[in-house]
MMTF fields as JSON, N, C-alpha, C and O atoms, coordinates in Angstrom:
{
  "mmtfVersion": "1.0.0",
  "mmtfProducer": "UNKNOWN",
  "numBonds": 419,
  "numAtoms": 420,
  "numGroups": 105,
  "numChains": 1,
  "numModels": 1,
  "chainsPerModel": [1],
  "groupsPerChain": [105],
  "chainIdList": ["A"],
  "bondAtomList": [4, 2, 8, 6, 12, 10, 16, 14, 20, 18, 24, 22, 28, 26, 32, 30, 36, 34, 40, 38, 44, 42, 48, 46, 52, 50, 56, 54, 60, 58, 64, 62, 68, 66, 72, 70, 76, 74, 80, 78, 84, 82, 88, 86, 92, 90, 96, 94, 100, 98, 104, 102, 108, 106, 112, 110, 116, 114, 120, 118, 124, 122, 128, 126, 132, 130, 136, 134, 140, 138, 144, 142, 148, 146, 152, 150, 156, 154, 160, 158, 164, 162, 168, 166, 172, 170, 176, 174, 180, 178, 184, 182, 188, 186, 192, 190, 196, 194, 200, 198, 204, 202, 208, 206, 212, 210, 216, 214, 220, 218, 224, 222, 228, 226, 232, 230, 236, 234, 240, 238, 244, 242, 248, 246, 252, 250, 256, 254, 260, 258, 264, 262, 268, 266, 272, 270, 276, 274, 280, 278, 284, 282, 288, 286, 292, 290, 296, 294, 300, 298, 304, 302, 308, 306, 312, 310, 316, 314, 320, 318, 324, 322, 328, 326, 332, 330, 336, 334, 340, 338, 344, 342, 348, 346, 352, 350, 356, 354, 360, 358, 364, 362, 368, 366, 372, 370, 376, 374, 380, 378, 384, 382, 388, 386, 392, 390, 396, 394, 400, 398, 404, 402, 408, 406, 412, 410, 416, 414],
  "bondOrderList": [1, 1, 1, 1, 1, 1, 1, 1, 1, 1, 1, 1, 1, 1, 1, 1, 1, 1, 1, 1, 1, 1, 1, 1, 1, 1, 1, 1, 1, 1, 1, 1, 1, 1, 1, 1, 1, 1, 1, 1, 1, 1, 1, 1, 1, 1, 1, 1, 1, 1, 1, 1, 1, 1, 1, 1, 1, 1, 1, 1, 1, 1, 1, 1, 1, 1, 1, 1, 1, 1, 1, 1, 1, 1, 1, 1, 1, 1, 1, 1, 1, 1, 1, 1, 1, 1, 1, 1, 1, 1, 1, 1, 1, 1, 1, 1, 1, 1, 1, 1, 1, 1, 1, 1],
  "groupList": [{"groupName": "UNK", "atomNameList": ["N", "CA", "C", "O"], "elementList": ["N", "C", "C", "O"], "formalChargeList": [0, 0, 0, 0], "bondAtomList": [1, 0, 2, 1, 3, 2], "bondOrderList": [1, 1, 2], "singleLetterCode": "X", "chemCompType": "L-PEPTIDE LINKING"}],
  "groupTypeList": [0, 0, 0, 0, 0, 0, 0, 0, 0, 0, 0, 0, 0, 0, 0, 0, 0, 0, 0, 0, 0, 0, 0, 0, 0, 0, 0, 0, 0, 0, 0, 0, 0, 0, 0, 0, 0, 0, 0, 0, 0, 0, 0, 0, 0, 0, 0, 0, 0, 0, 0, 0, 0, 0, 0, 0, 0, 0, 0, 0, 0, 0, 0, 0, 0, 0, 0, 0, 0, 0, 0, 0, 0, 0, 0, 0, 0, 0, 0, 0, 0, 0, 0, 0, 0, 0, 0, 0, 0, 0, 0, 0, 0, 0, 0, 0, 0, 0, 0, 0, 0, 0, 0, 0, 0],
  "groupIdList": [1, 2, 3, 4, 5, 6, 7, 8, 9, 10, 11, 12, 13, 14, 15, 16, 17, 18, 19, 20, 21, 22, 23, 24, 25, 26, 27, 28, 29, 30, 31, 32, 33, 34, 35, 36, 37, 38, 39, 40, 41, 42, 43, 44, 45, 46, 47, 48, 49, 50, 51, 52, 53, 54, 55, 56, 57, 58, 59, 60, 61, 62, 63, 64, 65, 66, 67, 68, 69, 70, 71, 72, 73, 74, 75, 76, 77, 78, 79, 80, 81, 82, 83, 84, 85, 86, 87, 88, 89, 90, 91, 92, 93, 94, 95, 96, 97, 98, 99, 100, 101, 102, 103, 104, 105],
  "secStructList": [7, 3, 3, 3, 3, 3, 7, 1, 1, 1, 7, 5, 7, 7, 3, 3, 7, 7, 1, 1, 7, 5, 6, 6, 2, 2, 2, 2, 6, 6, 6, 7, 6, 6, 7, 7, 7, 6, 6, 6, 6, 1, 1, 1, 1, 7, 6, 6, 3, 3, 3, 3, 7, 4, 4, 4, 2, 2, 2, 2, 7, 7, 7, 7, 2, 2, 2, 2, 2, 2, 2, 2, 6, 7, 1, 1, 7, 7, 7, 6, 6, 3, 3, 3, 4, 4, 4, 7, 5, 7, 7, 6, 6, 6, 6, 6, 7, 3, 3, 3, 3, 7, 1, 7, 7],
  "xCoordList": [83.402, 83.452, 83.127, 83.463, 82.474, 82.147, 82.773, 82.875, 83.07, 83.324, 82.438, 81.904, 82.327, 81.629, 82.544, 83.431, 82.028, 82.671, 81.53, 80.627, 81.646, 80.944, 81.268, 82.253, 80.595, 81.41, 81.369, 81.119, 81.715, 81.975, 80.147, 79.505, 79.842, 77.851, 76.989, 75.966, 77.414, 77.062, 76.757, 76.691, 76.55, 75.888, 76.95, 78.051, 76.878, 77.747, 78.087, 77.138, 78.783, 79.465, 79.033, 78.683, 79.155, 79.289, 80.084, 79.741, 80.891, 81.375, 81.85, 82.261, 81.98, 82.316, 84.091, 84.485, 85.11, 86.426, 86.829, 86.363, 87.768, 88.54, 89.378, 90.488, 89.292, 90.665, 91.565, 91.86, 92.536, 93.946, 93.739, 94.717, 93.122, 92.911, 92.649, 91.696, 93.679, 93.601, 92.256, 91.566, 91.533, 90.701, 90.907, 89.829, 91.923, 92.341, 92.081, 91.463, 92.677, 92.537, 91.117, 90.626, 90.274, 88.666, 88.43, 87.206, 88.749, 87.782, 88.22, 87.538, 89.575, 90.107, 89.851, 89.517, 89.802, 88.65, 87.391, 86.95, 86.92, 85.519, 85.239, 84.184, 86.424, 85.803, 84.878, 84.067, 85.664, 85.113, 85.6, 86.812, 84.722, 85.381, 86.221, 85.861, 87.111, 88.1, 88.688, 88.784, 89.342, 90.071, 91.061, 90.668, 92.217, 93.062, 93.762, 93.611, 94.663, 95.588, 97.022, 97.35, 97.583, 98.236, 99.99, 100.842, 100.116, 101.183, 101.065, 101.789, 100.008, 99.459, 99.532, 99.457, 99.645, 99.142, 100.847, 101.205, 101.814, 103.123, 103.355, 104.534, 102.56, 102.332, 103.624, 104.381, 103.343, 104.508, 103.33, 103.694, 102.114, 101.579, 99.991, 99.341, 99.868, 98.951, 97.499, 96.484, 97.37, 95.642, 94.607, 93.529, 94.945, 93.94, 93.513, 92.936, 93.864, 93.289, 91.83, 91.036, 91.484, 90.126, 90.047, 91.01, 88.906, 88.679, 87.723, 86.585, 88.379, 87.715, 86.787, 87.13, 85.618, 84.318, 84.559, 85.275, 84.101, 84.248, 84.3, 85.4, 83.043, 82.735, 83.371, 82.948, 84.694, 85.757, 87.164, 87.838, 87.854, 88.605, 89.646, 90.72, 89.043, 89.706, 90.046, 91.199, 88.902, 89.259, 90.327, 90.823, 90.366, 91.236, 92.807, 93.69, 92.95, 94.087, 94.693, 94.262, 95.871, 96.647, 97.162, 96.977, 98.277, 98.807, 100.074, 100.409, 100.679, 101.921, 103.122, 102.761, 104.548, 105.27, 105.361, 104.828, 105.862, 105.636, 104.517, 104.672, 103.037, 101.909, 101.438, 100.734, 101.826, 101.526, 102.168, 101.631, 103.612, 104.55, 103.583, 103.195, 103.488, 102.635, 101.173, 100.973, 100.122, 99.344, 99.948, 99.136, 100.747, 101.285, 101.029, 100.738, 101.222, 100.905, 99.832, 99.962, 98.575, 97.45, 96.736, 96.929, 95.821, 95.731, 94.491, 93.981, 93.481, 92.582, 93.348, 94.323, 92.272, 93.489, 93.525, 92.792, 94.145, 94.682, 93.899, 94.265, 92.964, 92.198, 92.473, 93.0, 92.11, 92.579, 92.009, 92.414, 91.231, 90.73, 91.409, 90.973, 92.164, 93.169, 93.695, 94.142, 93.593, 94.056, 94.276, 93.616, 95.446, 95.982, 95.057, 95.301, 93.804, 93.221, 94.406, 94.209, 95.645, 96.172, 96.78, 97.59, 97.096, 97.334, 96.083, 96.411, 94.619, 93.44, 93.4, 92.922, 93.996, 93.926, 92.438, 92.252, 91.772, 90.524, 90.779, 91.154, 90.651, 90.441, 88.615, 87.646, 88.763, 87.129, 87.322, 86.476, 87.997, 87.874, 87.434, 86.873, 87.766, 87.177, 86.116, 85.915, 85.147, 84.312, 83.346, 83.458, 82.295, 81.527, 82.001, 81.239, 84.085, 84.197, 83.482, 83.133, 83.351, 82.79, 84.124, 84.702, 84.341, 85.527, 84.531, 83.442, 85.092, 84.709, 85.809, 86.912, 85.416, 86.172, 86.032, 84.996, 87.574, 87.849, 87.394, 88.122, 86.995, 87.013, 88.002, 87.562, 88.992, 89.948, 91.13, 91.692, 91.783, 92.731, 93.543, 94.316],
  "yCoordList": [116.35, 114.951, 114.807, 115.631, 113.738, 113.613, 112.013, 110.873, 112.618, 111.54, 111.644, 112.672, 109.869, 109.958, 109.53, 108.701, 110.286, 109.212, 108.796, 109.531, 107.511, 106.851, 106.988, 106.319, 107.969, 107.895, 106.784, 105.649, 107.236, 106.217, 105.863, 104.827, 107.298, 106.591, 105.909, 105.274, 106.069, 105.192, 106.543, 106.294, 107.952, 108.583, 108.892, 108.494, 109.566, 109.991, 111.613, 112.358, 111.832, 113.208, 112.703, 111.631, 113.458, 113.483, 114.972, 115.881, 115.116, 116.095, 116.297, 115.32, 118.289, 118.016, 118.117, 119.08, 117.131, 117.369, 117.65, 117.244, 118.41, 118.655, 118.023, 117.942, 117.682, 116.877, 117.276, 118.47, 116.035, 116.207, 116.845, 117.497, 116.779, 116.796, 115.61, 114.877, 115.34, 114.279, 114.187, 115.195, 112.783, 112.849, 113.286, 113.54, 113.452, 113.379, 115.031, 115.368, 116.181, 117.722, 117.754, 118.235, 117.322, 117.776, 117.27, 117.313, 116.277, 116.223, 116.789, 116.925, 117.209, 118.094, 119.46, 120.137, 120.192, 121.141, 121.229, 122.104, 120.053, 120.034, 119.571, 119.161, 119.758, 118.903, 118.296, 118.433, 116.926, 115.383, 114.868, 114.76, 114.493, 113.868, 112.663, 112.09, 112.358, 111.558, 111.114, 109.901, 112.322, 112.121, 113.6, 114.763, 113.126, 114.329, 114.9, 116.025, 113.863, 114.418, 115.35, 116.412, 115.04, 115.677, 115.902, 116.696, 115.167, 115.412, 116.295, 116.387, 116.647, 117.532, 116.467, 116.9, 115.395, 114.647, 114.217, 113.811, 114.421, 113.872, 112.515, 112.164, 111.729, 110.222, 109.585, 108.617, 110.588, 110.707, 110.125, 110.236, 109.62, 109.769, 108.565, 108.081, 108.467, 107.257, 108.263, 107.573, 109.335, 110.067, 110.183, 110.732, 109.609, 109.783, 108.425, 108.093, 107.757, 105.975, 105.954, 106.642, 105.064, 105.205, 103.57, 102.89, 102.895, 101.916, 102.078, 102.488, 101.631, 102.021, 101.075, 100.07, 101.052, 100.178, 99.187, 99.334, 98.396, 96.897, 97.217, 97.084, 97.766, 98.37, 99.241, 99.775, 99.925, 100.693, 100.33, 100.917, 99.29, 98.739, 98.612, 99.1, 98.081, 98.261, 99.362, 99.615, 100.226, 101.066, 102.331, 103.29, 101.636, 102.86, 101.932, 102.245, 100.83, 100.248, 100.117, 100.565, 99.309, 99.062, 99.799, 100.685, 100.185, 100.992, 101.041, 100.065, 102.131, 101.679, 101.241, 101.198, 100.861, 100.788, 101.626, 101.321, 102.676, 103.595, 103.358, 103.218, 103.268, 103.716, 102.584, 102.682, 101.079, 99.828, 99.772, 99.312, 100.383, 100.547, 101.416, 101.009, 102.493, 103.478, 102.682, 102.827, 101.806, 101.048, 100.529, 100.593, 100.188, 99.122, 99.999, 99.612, 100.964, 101.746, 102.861, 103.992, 102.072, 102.88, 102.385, 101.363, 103.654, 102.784, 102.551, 102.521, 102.24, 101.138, 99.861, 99.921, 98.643, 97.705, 98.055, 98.984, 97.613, 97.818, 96.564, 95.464, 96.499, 96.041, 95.899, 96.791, 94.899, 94.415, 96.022, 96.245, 96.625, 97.956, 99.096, 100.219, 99.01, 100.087, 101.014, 100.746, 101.951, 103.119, 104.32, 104.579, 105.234, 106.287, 107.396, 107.39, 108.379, 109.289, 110.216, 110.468, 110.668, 111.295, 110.843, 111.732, 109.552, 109.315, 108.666, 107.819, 109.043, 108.557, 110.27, 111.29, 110.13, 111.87, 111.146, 110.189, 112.536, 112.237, 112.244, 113.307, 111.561, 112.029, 111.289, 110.983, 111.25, 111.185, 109.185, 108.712, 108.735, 106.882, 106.801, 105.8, 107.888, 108.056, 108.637, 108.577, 109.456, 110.198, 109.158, 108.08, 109.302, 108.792, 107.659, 106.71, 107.634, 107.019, 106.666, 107.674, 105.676, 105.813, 104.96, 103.95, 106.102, 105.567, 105.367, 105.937, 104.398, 104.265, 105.124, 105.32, 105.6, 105.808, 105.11, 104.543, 105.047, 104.021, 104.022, 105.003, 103.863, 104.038, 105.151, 106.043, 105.06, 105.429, 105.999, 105.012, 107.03, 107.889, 108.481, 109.187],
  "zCoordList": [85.238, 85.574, 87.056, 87.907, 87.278, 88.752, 89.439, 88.986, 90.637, 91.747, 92.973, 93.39, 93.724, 94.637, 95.959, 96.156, 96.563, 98.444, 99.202, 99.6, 99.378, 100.549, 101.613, 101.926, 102.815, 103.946, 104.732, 104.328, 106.318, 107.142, 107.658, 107.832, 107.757, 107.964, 106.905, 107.162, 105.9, 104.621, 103.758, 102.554, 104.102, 103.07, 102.249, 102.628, 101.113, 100.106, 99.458, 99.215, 99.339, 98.732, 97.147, 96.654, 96.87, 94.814, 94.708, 95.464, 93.974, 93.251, 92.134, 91.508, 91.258, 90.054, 90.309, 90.968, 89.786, 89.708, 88.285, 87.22, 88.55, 86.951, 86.266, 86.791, 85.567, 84.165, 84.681, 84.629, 85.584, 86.106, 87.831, 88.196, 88.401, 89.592, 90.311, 90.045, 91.456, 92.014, 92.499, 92.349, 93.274, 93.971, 95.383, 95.92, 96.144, 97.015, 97.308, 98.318, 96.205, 96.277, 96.3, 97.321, 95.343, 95.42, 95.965, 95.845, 97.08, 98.855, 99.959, 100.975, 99.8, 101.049, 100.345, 101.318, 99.4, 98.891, 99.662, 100.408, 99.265, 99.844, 101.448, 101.933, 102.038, 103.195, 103.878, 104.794, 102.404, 102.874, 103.93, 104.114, 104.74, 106.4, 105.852, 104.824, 106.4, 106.596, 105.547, 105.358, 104.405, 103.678, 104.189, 104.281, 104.414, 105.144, 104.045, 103.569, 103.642, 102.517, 103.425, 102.897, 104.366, 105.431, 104.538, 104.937, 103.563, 103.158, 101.27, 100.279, 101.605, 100.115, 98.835, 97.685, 99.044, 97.455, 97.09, 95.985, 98.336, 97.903, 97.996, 97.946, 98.111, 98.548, 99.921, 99.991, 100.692, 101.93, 103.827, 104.998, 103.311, 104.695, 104.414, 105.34, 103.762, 103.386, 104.096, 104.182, 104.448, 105.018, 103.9, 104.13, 102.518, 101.582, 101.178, 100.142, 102.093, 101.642, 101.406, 102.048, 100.375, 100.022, 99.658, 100.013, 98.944, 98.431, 97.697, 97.928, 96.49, 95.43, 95.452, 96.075, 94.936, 94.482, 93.559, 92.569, 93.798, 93.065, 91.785, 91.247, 90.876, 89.31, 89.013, 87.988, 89.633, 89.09, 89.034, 88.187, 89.937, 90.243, 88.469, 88.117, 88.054, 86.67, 86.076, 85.727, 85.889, 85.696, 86.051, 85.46, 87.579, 88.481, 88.529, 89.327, 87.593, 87.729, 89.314, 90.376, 88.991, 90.528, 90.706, 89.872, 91.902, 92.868, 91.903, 91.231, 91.893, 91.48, 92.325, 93.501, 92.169, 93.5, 94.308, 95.374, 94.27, 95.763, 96.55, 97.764, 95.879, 96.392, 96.976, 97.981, 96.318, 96.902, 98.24, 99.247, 98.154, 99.529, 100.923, 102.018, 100.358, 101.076, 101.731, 102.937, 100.864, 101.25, 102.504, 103.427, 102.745, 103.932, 105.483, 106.615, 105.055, 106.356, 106.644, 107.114, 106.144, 106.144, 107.777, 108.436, 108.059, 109.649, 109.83, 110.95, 108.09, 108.56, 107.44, 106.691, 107.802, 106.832, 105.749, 105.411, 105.081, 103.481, 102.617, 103.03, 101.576, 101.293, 99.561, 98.897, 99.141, 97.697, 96.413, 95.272, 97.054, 96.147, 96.837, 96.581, 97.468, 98.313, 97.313, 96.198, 97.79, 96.892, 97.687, 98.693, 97.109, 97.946, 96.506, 95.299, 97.421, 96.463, 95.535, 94.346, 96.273, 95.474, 94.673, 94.409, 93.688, 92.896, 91.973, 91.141, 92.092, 91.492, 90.693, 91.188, 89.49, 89.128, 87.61, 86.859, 88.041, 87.455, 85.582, 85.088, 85.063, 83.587, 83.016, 83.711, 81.917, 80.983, 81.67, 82.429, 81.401, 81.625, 83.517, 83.963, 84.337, 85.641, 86.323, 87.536, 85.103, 85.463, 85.855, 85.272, 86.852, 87.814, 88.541, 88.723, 89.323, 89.777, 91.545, 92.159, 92.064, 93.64, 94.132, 93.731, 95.445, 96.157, 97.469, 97.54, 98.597, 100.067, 100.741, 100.232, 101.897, 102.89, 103.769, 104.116, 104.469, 105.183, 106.816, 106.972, 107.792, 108.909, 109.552, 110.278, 109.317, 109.977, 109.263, 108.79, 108.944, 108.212, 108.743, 108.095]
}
């Protein structure tokens, strides 16, 4: 299954992730610039903020409570497609999702 990141210069990553792997592990794997992941995917530090793309948004459902909480202290703004990567865990309904990265992490 594949995911994409838009970086901060506009170009993009694509990668293959595995069934049940956050997005957040297969870009700090891959070191994707400015997805940190500083608290390992414990949803304790908001460094995997992403924004998801308009044409996935549904699909990637809302935040849950913790993670909507966690949104609040991301340190670019927090944006209606806000999403913490380590809780975007890849299955078959996410394959060819595109996330943005944010300015700032």
């Amino acid at each position: 299954m594949k995911a994409t990141w838009i970086l901060t210069d506009g170009s993009e990553r694509s990668l293959e992730v595995r069934h049940g792997d956050s997005l957040m592990s297969a870009a700090t794997a891959a070191g994707i610039a400015g997805i940190i992941g500083e608290c390992g995917g414990n949803m304790a530090c908001a460094t995997c903020h992403v924004f998801v793309t308009h044409d996935w948004t549904d699909r990637a459902g809302p935040p849950g409570a913790m993670e909507d909480a966690m949104l609040d202290a991301t340190a670019s703004e927090r944006q209606a497609a806000s999403r913490l990567s380590c809780q975007l865990v890849m299955t078959p309904a996410l394959d060819g999702i595109r996330v943005t990265v944010p300015p700032e992490n």
